[in-house]
C-alpha positions in Angstrom: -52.5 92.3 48.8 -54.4 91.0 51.9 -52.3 92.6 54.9 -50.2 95.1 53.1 -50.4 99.2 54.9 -52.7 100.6 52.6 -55.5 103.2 53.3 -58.7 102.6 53.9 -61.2 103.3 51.0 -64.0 105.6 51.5 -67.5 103.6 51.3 -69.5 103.1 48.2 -72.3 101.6 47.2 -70.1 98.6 46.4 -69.1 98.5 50.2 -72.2 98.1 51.7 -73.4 95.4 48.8 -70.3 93.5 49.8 -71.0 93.6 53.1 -74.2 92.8 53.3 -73.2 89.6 50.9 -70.6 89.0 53.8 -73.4 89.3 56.7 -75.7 86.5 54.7 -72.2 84.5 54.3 -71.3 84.9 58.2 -75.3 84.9 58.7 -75.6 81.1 57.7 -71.7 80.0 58.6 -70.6 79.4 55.2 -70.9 79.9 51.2 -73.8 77.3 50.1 -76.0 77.9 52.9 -76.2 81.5 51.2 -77.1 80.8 48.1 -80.6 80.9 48.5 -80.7 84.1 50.4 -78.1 85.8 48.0 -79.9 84.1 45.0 -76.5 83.7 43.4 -74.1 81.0 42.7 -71.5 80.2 45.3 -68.7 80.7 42.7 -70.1 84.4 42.7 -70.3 84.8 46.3 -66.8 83.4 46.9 -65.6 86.2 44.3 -67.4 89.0 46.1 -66.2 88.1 49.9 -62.6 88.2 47.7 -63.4 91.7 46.6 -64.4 92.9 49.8 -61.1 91.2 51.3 -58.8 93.4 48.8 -61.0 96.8 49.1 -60.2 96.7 53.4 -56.9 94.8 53.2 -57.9 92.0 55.6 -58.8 88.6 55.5 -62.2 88.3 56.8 -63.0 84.6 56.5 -61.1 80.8 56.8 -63.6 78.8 53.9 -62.1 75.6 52.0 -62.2 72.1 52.6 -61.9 72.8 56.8 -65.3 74.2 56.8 -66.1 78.1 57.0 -65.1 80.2 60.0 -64.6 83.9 60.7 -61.4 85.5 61.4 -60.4 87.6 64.1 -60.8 90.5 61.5 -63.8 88.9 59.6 -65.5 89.5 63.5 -64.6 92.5 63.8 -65.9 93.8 60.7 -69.3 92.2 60.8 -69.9 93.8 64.1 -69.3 97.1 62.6 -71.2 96.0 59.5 -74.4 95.9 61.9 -73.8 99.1 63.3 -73.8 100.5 60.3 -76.4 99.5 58.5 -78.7 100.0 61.6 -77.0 103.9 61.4 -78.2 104.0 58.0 -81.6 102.5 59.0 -81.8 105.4 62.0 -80.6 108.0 59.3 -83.8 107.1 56.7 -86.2 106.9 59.8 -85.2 110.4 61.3 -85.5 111.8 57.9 -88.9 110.1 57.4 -89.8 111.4 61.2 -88.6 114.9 60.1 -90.5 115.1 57.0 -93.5 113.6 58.8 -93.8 110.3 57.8 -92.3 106.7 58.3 -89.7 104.8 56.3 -87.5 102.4 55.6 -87.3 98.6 56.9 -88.8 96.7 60.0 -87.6 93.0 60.4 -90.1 91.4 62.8 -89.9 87.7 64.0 -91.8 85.3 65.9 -92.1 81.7 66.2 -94.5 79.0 64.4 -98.0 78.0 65.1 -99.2 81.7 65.7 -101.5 81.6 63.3 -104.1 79.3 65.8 -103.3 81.7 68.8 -106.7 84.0 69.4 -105.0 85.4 72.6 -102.7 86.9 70.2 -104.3 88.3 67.1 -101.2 89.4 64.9 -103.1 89.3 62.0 -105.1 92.5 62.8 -102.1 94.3 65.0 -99.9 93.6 61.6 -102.9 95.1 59.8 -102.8 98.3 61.9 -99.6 99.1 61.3 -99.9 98.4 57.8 -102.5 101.3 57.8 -100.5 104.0 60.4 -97.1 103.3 58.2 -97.7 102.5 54.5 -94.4 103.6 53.4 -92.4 100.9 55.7 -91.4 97.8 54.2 -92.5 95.0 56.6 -90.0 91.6 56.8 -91.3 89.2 58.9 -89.2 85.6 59.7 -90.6 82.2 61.3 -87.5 81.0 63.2 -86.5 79.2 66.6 -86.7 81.7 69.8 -83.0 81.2 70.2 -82.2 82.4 66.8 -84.7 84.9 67.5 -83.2 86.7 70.2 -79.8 86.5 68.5 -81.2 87.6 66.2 -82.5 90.6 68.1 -78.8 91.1 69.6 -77.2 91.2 65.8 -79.7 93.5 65.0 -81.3 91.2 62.1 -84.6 92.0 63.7 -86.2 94.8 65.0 -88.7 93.5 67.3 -90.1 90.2 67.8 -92.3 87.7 69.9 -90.9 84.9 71.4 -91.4 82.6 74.5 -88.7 82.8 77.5 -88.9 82.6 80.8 -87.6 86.1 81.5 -86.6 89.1 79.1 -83.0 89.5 79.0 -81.5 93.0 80.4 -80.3 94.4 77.2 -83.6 94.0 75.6 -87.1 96.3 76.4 -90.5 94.8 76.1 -93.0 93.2 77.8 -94.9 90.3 78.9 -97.5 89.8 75.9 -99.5 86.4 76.9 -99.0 83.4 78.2 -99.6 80.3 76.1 -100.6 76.6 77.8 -98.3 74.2 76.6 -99.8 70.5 77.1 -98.7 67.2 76.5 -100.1 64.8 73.6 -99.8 61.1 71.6 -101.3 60.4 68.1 -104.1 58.0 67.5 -101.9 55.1 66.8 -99.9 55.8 70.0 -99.9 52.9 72.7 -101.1 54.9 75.0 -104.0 56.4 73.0 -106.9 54.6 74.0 -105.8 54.2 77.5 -108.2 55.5 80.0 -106.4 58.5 82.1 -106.8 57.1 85.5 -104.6 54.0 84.2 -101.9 55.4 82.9 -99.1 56.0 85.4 -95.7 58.3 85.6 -93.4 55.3 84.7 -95.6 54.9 81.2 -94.9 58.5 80.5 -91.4 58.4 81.5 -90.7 55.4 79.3 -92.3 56.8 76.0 -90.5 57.9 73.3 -90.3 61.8 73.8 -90.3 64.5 71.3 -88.5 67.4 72.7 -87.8 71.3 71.9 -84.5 71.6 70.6 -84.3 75.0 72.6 -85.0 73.5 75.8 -82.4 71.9 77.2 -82.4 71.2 80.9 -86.4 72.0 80.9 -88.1 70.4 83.4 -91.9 69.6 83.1 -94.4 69.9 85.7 -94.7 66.3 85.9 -90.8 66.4 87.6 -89.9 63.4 85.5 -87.0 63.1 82.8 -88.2 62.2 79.5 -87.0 59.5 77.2 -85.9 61.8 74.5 -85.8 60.1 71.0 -86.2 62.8 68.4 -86.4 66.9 68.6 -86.8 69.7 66.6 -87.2 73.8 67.1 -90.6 74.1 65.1 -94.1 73.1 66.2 -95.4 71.9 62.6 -92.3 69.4 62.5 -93.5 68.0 66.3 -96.6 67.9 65.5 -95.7 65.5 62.9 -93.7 63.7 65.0 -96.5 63.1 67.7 -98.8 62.4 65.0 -97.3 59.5 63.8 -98.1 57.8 66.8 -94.6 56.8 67.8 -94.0 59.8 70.2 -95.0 61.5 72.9 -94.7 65.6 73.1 -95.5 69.1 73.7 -97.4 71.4 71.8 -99.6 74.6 72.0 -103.5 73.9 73.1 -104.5 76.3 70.6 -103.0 74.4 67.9 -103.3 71.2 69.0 -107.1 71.6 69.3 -107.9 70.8 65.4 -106.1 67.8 66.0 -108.0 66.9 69.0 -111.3 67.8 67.7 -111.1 65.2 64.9 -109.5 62.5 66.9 -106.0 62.3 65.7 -104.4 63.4 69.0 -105.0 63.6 72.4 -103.7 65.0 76.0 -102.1 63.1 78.5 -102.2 62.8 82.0 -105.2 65.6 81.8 -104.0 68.9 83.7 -100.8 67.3 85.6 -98.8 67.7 82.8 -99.5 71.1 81.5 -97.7 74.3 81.7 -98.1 78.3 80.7 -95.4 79.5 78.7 -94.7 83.1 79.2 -94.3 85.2 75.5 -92.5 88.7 75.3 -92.3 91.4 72.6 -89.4 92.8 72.7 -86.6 94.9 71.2 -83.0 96.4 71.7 -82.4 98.8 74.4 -81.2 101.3 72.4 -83.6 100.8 69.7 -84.4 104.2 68.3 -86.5 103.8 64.8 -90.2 105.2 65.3 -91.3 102.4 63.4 -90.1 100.0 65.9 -92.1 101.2 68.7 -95.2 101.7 66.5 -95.3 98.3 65.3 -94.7 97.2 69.1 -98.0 99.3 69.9 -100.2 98.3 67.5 -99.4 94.3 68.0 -99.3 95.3 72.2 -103.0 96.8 71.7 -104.5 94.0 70.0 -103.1 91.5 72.4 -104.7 93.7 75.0 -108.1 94.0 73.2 -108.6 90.1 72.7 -107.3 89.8 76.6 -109.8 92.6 78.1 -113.2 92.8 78.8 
C-alpha cells in the first residue's frame, strides 16, 4: 500500500523503464500528451506510473478529472530520476573514454529555420561529429528556446543552440552568431505595395502583429508597442501567419529571403526596424560526457570556418 514503512527495493531494469515512462508522463504534464512519445495506450501508461507508485511506496502523481499534477513526492523523485540517468549516461561515456572510444546518447536541440542559416552550417559540424564518434547515438529536437534551456536545466538535452540575450550562469558556452531579425508583411498585406518613405510609425503600430511567444516584454528597435493579434514559438508557423497578408511580423533574413525573392513578402520600414539576435551553444556547468564537448567543437569550428576569412 501507497504510504505504508516498507523498504526500498533495489533498482532493476523495471525501475528505470518505469521511470523513464514517469519522466515522459511529467515531461508533457499528463497521460495523453505521452502517448505518442511512449507509443503506448494511456490505459497502459496509467498502469505503469501505478506500478512504479507500489514498488517506492509513494504517490508520485494527482491525474483524474482535475487535470494531472506532480506531488510533493512525484518532484522529488523525478529530480533524482535525472540524476540518475545522466549517472548512468557518465558511467557508459567513462567506460567508452577508458576503452578508447565514445558512446552512448547525445540529445542536442536547437530552434526552427536553421536550415537557411549559412552563418551557421550545422549540416557539416553534425557531419563531423558523425565521423569523430560513430558509436554515439545522436537525438536532435526542434523546440522553443524556452523549452530549450529547460530543457538543458532537466538534463533532456546535452547541448544546444538557442537565441538569448545572455547565457545564464549555470550554463557554459559561448556566443555562436548573431542572426538579423527584420520585420515583414505578405503580398496581400495593406501595407505591401506602399512605398517606404510613406509609411509612418502609427501604420506599423496599428497593424495586426504576429509575435514570439517567448518574448514577452521585448521591445523592438522601433520603441513602439505592437498590436499583438496572434503568436506562436516556431518560425514556419509565423511565416505562415505573415504570409497570409493579414499580419505583420518578425522573422530571420536568411529565411525570409526565398520569400522575398519571389515576391510574396517584403521588409518594412527598411533598416529602422531590424535587429541582431545573439545565439549561444551551450551546456550544463557540470557537464562531464566527452561526447558533449566534442559535438560542441565540431558545430563551434564550422561556425568559425563560415565566419572567418
Amino acid at each position: 500500500m501507497i504510504g505504508a514503512k516498507m523498504t526500498t527495493p533495489n533498482l532493476q531494469d523495471v525501475d528505470l523503464r518505469l521511470l523513464r515512462v514517469f519522466q515522459s508522463v511529467a515531461r508533457h504534464r499528463g497521460l495523453s500528451a505521452a502517448q505518442e512519445d511512449l507509443g503506448v495506450s494511456q490505459a497502459t501508461i496509467s498502469n505503469q506510473l501505478k506500478q512504479l507508485e507500489m514498488r517506492l511506496g509513494l504517490r508520485l502523481c494527482d491525474r483524474g478529472r482535475g487535470g494531472f499534477a506532480l506531488t510533493h513526492e512525484g518532484r522529488v523523485v523525478l529530480e533524482a530520476a535525472r540524476n540518475l540517468f545522466h549517472s548512468i549516461e557518465s558511467f557508459r561515456g567513462t567506460i567508452g573514454t577508458t576503452r578508447g572510444e565514445l558512446i552512448g546518447d547525445v540529445h542536442f536541440g536547437t530552434v526552427d529555420a536553421m536550415w537557411t542559416n549559412r552563418t551557421l552550417n550545422l549540416h557539416a559540424g553534425i557531419a563531423d561529429f558523425a565521423d569523430q564518434a560513430p558509436k554515439v547515438l545522436l537525438s536532435t529536437e526542434i523546440a522553443a528556446p524556452q523549452d530549450l534551456f529547460q530543457g538543458l536545466a532537466e538534463d533532456r538535452h546535452h547541448l544546444i543552440l538557442a537565441p538569448t540575450p545572455q547565457l545564464p550562469s549555470r550554463f557554459v558556452g559561448q556566443l555562436a552568431f548573431c542572426e538579423r531579425q527584420s520585420l515583414y508583411c505578405g503580398l496581400d498585406h495593406p501595407l505591401f505595395d506602399r512605398a517606404p518613405e510613406d509609411i509612418t510609425l502609427a501604420e506599423v503600430r496599428a497593424a495586426p502583429y504576429a509575435a514570439r511567444s517567448y518574448m514577452q516584454g521585448w521591445v523592438s528597435p522601433l520603441k513602439t508597442p505592437f498590436n499583438i493579434m496572434a503568436e506562436t514559438s516556431h518560425m514556419e508557423s509565423l511565416a505562415i501567419l505573415i504570409l497570409s497578408g493579414r499580419y505583420i511580423g518578425y522573422l530571420p533574413s536568411h529565411f525570409a529571403k526565398s520569400w522575398e525573392e519571389s515576391g510574396q513578402m517584403r521588409r518594412l520600414v527598411d533598416d529602422q526596424a531590424s535587429y541582431d539576435e545573439p545565439f549561444f551553444l551551450a551546456y550544463r556547468r557540470k557537464e562531464t560526457y566527452r561526447a558533449v564537448e566534442m559535438l560542441f567543437n565540431c558545430i563551434r569550428r564550422r561556425i568559425e570556418k563560415v565566419e572567418g576569412p
